[in-house]
TORVOTI-766625 format. One line per 2 residues: number of its first residue (from 1); their letters; for each residue x, y, z of C-alpha. Coordinates in Angstrom, 1 decimal, padded with zeros to 4 digits. Layout:
% residues N
NUM) A) X/Y/Z  ...
END
This chain:
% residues 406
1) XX) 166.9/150.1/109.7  164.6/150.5/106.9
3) XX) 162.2/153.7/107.8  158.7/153.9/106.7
5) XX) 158.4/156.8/104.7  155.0/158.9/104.3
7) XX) 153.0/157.9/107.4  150.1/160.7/108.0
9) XX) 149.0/162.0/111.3  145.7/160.7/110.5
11) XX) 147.1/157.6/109.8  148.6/157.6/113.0
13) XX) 145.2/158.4/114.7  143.7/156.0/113.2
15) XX) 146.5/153.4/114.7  146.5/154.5/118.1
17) XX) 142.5/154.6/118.1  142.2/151.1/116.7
19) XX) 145.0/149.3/119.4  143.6/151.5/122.2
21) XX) 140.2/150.0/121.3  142.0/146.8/121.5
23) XX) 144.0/146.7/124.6  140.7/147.9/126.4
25) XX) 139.1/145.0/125.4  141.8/142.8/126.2
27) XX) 141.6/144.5/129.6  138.4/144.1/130.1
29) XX) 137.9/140.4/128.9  140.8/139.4/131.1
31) XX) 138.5/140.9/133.9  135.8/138.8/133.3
33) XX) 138.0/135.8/133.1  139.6/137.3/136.5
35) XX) 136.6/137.5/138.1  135.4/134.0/136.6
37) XX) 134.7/132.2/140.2  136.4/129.0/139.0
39) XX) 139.5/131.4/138.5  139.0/132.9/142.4
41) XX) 138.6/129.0/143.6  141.8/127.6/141.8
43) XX) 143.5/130.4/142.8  142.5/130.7/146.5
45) XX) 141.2/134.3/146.2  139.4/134.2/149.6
47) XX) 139.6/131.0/150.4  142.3/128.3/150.6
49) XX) 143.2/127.3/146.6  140.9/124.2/145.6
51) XX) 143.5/121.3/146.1  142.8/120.0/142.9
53) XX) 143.7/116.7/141.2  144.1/114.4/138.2
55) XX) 142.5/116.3/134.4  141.8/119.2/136.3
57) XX) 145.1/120.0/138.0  146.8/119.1/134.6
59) XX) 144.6/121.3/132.8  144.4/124.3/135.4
61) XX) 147.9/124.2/135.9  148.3/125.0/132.1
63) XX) 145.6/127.2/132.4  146.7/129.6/135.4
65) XX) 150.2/129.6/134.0  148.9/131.3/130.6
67) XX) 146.6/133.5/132.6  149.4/135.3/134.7
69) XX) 151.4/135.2/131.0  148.1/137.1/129.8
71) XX) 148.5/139.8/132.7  152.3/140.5/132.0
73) XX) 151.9/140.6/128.4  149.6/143.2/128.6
75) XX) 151.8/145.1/130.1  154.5/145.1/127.7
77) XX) 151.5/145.8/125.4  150.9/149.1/127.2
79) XX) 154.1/150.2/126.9  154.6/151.1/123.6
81) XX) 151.3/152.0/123.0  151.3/154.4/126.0
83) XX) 155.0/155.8/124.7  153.2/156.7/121.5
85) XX) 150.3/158.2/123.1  152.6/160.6/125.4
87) XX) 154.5/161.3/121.4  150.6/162.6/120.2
89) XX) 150.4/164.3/122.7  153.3/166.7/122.4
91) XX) 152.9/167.1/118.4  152.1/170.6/117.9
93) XX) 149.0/171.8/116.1  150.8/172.0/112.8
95) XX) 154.1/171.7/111.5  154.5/168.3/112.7
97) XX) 157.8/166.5/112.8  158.0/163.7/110.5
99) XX) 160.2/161.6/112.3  157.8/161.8/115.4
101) XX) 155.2/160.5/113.4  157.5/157.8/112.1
103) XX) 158.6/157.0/115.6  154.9/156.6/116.7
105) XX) 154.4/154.0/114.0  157.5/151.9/114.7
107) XX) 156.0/151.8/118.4  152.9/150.7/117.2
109) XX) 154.0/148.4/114.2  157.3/147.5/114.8
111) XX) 159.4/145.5/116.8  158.9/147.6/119.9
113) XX) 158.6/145.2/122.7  161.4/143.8/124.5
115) XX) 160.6/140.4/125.8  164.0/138.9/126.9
117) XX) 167.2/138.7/127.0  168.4/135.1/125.0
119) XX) 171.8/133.3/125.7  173.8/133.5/121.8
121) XX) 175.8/129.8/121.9  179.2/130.4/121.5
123) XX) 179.7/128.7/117.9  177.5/131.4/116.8
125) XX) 178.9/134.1/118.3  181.4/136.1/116.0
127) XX) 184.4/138.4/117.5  182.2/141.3/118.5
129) XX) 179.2/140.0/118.8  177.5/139.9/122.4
131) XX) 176.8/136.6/124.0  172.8/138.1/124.8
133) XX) 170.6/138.7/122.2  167.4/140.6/122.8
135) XX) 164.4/138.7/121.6  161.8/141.9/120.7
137) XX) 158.6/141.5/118.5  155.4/144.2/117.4
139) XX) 152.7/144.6/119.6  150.9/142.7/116.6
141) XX) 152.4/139.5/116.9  152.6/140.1/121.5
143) XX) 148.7/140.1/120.7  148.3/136.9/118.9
145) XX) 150.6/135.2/121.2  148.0/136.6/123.5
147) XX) 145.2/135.2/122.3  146.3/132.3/121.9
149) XX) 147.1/131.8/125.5  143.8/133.4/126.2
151) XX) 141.7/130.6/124.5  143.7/128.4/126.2
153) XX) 142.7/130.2/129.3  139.4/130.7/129.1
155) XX) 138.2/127.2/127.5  139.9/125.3/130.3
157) XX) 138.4/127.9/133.1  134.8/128.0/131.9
159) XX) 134.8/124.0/131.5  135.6/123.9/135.3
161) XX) 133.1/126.3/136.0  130.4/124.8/134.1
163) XX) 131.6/121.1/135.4  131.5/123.1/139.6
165) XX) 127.7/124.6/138.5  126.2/121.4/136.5
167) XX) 127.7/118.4/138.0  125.6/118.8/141.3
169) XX) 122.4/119.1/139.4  123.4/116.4/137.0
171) XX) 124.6/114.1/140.5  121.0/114.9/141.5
173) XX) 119.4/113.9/138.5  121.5/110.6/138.2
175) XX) 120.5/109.4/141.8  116.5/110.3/140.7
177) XX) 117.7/107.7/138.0  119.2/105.1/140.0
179) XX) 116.2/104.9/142.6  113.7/104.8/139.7
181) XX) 115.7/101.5/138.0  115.5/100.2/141.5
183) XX) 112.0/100.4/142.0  111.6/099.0/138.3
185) XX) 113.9/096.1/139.3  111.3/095.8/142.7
187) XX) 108.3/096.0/140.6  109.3/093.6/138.0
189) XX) 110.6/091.1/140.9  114.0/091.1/139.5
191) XX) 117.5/091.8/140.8  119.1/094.7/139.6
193) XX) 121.7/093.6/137.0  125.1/094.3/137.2
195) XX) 125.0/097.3/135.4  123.2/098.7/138.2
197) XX) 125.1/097.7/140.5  128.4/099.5/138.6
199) XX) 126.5/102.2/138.0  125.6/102.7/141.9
201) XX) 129.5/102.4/142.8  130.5/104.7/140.0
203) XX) 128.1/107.1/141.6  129.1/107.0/145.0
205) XX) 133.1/107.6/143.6  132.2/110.1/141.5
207) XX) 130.1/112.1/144.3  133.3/112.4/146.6
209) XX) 135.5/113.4/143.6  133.2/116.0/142.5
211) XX) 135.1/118.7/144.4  138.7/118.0/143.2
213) XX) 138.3/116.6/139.8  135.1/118.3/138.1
215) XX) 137.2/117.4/134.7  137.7/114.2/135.5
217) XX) 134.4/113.5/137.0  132.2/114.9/134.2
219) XX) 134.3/112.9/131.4  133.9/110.0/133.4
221) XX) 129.8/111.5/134.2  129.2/111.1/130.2
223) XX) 131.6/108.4/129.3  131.2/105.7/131.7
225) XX) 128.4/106.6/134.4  125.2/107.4/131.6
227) XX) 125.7/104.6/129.7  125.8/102.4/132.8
229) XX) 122.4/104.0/133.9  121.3/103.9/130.4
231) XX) 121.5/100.4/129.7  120.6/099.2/132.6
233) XX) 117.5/101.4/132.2  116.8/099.4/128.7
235) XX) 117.4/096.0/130.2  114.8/096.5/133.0
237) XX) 112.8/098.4/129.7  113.3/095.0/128.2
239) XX) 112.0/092.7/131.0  108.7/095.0/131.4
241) XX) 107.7/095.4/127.9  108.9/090.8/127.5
243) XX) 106.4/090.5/130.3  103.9/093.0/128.9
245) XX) 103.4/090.7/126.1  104.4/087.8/127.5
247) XX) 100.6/088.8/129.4  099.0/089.4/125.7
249) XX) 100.2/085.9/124.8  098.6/084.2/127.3
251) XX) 095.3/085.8/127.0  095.6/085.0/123.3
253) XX) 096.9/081.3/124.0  093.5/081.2/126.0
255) XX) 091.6/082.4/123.4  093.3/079.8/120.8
257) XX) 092.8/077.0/122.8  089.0/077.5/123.6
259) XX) 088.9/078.2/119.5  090.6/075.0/119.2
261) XX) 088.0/073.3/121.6  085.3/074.5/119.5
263) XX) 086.4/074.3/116.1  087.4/069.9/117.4
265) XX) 083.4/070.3/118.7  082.3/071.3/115.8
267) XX) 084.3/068.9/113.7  082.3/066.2/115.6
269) XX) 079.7/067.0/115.6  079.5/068.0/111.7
271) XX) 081.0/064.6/111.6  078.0/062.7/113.3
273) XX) 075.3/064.7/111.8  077.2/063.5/108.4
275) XX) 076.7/060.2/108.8  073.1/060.4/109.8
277) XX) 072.1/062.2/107.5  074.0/061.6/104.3
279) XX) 074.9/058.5/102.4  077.8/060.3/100.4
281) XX) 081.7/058.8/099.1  083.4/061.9/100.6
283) XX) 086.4/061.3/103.1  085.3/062.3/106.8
285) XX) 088.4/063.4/109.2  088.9/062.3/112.6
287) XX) 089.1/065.0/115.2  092.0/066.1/117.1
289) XX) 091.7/063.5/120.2  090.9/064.5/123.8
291) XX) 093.5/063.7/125.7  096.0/065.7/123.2
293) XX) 093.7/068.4/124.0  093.8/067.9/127.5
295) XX) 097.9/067.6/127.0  097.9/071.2/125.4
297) XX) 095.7/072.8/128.7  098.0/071.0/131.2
299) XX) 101.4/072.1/129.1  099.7/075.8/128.7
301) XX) 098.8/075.9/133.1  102.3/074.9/133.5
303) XX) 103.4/077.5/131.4  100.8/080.5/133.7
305) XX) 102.1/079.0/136.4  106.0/079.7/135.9
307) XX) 105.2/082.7/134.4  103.3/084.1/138.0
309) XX) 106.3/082.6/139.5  108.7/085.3/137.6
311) XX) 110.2/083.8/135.3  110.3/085.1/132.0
313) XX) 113.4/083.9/129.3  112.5/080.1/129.2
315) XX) 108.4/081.1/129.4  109.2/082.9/126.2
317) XX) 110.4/080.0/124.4  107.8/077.4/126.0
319) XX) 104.8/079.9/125.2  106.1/080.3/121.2
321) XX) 106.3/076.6/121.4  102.9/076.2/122.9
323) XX) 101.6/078.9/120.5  102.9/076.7/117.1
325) XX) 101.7/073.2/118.5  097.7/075.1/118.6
327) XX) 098.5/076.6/115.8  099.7/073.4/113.4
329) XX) 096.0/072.1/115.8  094.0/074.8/114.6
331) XX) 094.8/074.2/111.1  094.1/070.2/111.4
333) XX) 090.5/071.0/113.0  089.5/073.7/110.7
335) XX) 090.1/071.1/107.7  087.9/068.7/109.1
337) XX) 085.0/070.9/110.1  085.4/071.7/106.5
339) XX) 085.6/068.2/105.2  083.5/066.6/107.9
341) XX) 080.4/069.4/107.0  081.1/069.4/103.3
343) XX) 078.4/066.8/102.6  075.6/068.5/104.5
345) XX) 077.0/071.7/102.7  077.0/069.9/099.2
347) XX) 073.4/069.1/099.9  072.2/072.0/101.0
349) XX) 073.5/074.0/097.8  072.1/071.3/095.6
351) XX) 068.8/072.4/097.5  068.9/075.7/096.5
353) XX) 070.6/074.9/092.9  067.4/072.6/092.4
355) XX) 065.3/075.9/093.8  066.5/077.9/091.4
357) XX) 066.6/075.4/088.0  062.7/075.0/089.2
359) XX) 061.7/079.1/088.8  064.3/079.5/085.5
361) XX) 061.6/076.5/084.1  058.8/078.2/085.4
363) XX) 059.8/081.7/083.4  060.8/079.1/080.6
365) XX) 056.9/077.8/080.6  058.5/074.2/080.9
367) XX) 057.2/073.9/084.2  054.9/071.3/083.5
369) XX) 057.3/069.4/080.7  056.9/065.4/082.4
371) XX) 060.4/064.7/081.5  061.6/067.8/083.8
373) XX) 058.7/067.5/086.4  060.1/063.9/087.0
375) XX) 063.3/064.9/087.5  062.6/068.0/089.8
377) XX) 060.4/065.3/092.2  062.9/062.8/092.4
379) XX) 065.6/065.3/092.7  063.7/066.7/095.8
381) XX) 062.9/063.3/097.4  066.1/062.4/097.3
383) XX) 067.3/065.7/098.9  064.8/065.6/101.7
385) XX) 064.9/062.1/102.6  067.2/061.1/105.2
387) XX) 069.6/059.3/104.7  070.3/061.8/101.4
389) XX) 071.7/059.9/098.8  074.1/062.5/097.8
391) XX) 075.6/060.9/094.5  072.3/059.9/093.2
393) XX) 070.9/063.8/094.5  073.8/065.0/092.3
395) XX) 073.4/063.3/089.2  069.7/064.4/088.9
397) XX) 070.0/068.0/089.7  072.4/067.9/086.8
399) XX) 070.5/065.9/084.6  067.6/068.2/085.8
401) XX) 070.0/071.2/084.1  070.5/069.7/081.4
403) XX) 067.1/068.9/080.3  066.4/072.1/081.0
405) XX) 069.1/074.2/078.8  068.1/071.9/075.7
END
């Protein structure tokens, strides 16, 4: 055996100090977990052990059986350190034996702990050899072992715990949920959807679970149970906020068709005054007829009346429909009250053109030129004689300008 030469007794403080620092906070955090009440539930510590099942028996199996690992290992973690404790303790004041010092640190560093006993196979066995093999590592690698097994421990134990303390809440929550999409569904006049309905029996499974599965029951809480609740939440979501402006169409399809009703008015009426009072070439257009107005009020009462009868997908497509007929409509009247008043519009702005040629002559001081003075009075009998003759009103308010520019 190689031997570790020089080691110092403050060295060897230092060693003991740092793995009794260690092995009380191994003890203590193995407490905690100990006292953890998930731990005192699985393992009937009072009671009757929590029969149980499915991700959480597989997991808390795995889990207990590293915990009681964790207790005897740190046992055989005490030993050696406790052995080179008692060997301090008995150094004298000075003089001290090296090989007690060296002792002390093969306790603490070397292979000083005897796990088991391992069966050699006999084609590896020589003449003398033994057919057991003692299987010893350093406290060292004991403690990583350890804490391996105590993550293991303590992830799986504090998952069950949180799963036992939140799931109720989180149950509680969920049923809130479920009775508020129900009275959506209610409000809106709508079944629930299937969704719902999944949701509701995934609910009722997972509340009877709850107590021997709290693994299972959370994984299938987040995985299959909230997005049930979720979409069906965003479908009723959907069907409120369609109907909400399904409600805002309407009121605007009323609004276009009484704008359509008055622009086809006014169309006609420009129309008639036209032709009374105008004797022009300009092409009048025909307004939109009656009964295809009438057509578009009856197709747009059909439409309210489905709509106050619930239903909602077709309404969607018959209103957009409705909503591009009075639109293509309101285009068609608002070119003919455009064509159908641009005579009476022509003639008013030669009005004011001839207004306005009148005072730039007056400044000019060719007011009272006969030439122009003709032209100004026939230009404004013309314009304010009814019929107007708009061709022959436009060709002397020009020849008006042009006299007067020379």
């Amino acid at each position: 055996m190689e031997v570790k030469m020089g080691v110092t007794l403050v060295q060897i403080d230092r060693l003991l100090t740092d793995w009794q620092q260690k092995v009380d906070a191994a003890n203590q955090n193995l407490i905690d977990l100990y006292d953890l009440p998930a731990y005192q539930r699985l393992n009937g510590m009072g009671n009757p052990p929590s029969n149980v099942t499915g991700i959480t028996q597989q997991r808390s199996s795995i889990a207990l059986t590293a915990l009681d690992r964790l207790f005897e290992e740190i046992e055989l973690l005490n030993q050696p350190i406790i052995s080179a404790q008692k060997i301090r303790r008995e150094l004298p004041t000075f003089f001290v034996n090296e090989q007690d010092l060296q002792e002390i640190d093969r306790l603490l560093t070397g292979q000083s702990i005897q796990l088991s006993l391992i069966q050699t196979p006999l084609a590896q066995r020589s003449l003398l050899s033994s057919s057991q093999q003692i299987l010893a590592i350093s406290p060292a690698e004991l403690l990583d072992r350890m804490m391996a097994n105590f993550t293991t421990a303590r992830d799986t134990l504090v998952a069950i715990e949180t799963a036992w303390t939140q799931l109720e809440a989180k149950l509680i929550d969920t049923h809130r949920s479920l009775i508020e999409i129900q009275q959506l569904a209610r409000t809106l006049q709508v079944s629930v959807s299937a969704s719902v309905v999944a949701a509701e029996t995934k609910f009722t499974e997972l509340q009877l679970q709850i107590d021997r599965d709290p693994l299972g029951v959370n994984d299938t809480f987040t995985q299959d149970l909230l997005p049930l609740i979720d979409r069906s939440r965003s479908e009723l979501i959907a069907i409120d906020r369609h109907r909400r402006q399904l409600a805002t169409d309407f009121s605007t399809a009323r609004q276009d068709l009484d704008r359509l009703n008055r622009l086809n008015r006014s169309a006609i009426d420009f129309a008639a005054e036209t032709q009374s009072k105008i004797q022009h070439d300009l092409p009048l257009s025909a307004p939109i007829p009656a009964a295809e107005l009438t057509e578009l009020a009856l197709w747009l009462d059909r439409l309210s009346a489905k709509y106050a009868a619930g239903i909602i997908a077709p309404i969607r497509v018959g209103l957009t429909n409705w909503l591009d007929r009075t639109a293509a409509y309101t285009t068609f009247a608002e070119a003919a009250l455009v064509a159908n008043r641009l005579p009476l519009d022509t003639r008013q702005e030669l009005r004011g053109r001839l207004d306005a040629l009148t005072a730039k002559a007056l400044a000019k001081g060719k007011v009272e030129d006969p030439l122009l003075t003709d032209l100004a009075m026939r230009a404004r009998q013309v314009l304010y004689t009814s019929p107007t003759d708009l061709t022959l009103a436009i060709d002397l308010v020009r020849e008006y300008e042009r006299g007067l520019n020379q």
